[in-house]
N, C-alpha and C positions, 0 to 999 in steps of 0.2 A: 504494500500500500504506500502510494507516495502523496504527503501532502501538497498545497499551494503551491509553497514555497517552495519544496523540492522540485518542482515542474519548473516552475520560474529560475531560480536560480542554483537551481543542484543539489546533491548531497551536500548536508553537512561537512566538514574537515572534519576526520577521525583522528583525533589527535593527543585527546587528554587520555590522561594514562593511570587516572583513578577513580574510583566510583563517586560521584558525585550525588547529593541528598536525592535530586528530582528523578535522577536515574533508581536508587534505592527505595522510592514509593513506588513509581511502577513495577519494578520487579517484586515489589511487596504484593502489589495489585495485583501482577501474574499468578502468583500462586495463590492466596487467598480466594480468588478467583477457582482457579483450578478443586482445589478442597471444596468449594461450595458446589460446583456442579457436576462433581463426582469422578472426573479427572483425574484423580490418583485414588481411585475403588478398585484399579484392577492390583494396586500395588500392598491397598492399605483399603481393604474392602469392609463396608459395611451391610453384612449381614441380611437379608430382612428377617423379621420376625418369628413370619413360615416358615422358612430356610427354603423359599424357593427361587435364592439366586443374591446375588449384589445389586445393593439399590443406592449406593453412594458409595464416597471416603467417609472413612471411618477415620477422624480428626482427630482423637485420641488416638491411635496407632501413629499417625503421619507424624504428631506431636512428640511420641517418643522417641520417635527414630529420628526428628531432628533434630532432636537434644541431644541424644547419643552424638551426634554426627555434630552438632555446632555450638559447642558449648560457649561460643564469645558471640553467638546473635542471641537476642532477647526472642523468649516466645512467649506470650503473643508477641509479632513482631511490632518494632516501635520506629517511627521517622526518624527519631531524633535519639538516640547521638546513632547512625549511621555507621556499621561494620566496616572492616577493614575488607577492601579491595578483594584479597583475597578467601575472605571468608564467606561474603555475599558471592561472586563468582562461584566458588564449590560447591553454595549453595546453588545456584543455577543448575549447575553440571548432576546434583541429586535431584532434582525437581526435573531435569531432559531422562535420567535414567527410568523414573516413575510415573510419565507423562501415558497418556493413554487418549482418546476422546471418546468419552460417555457413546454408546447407540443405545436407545432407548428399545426395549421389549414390548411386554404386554404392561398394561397397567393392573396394580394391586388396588382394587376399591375400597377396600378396608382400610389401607394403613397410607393410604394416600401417594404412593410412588410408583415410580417403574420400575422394571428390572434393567442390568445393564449389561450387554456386552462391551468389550472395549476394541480397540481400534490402534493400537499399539504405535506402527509408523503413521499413522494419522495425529494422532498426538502429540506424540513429540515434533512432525512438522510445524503443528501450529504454535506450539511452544517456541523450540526454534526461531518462527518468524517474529512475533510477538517481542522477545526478550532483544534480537536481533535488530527489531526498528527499534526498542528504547534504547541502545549502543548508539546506531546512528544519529536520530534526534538528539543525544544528549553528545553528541562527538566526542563518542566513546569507542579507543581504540581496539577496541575486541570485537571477535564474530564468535557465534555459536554456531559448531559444524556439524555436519550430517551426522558423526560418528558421537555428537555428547559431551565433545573438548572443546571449552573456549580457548582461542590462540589471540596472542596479542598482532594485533596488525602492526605493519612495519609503517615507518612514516613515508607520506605520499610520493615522496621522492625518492627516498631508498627502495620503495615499492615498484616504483618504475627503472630504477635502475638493475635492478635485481631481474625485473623480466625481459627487459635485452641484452642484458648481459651473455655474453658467449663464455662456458668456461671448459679449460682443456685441463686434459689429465699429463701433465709435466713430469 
C-alpha cells in the first residue's frame, strides 16, 4: 500500500537505524491486533468450550511465552518508555514465527464464535507487509523477509554501490 505522499514524492529515506516511539505503537498495534482477531490461535489457540475446534488466541498463553521470550518489554505493552531496538525487533521476528490469518468455519450459536482454520503463509505475509510499511513510513532501516529475519538495510548509497559492483575471486 502506498500513500499520497509516497506516489508524489517516493519512498521515504530508510535511514534511521533505531526504533523510534511512533514506529513502537504500530508494531504494538500489529500485534494487539493480531491476539484480538485470533491471528496467533493456531500458535496459542483458544479452545472452545465444546472442544469443537479453535475459536481464537488464547492471550494468556501468547502472554506467557512472551515473557518467557522478553523479559525487558512490558506486558501489557506500554508506549512509553519504548524497548530497545533490539528487543522490539525479536519481538517482530516471534510475532512472523506465530503469525497465521484466522478463516472462519461454521459459527457456534451458543457461545457466540466461529471456528478457525489458519492460513499459515497467508499470515505471516500480511504481517510481513504491515510491520514492513511501518519500517518504511517511519525511515526505518530494516525489512522483514520472507524467511522471518529482519536484516538491517545498507544505506542508499552503499546499497547501490554494492549492486554494480563486479567482484572477482583474486
Amino acid at each position: 500500500m502506498h500513500y499520497f505522499s509516497e506516489r508524489e514524492r517516493g519512498p521515504n529515506p530508510r535511514v534511521i537505524g533505531d526504533l523510534t516511539e511512533n514506529a513502537w505503537i504500530a508494531v504494538m498495534a500489529a500485534v494487539y491486533t493480531r491476539i484480538n482477531n485470533g491471528s496467533f490461535g493456531n500458535a496459542f489457540p483458544q479452545r472452545c468450550p465444546d472442544d469443537r475446534g479453535v475459536c481464537g488466541t488464547n492471550a494468556e498463553l501468547f502472554e506467557y511465552a512472551f515473557r518467557g521470550q522478553f523479559p525487558n518489554i512490558r506486558w501489557p505493552f506500554q508506549a512509553l518508555p519504548c524497548p530497545s531496538t533490539h528487543d522490539a525487533l525479536d519481538l517482530v521476528e516471534f510475532c512472523y514465527r506465530h503469525a497465521a490469518r484466522p478463516q472462519r468455519l461454521d459459527y457456534h450459536e451458543y457461545y457466540g464464535h466461529y471456528h478457525l482454520l489458519f492460513d499459515v503463509e497467508g499470515g505471516r505475509a500480511e504481517f510481513r507487509e504491515e510491520v514492513n510499511a511501518v519500517f518504511s513510513q517511519n525511515g526505518l532501516a530494516f525489512d522483514l523477509e520472507e524467511n522471518g529475519q529482519i536484516v538491517r538495510l545498507a544505506p542508499i548509497v552503499l546499497r547501490h554501490a554494492l549492486g554494480v559492483a563486479l567482484f572477482t575471486n583474486r
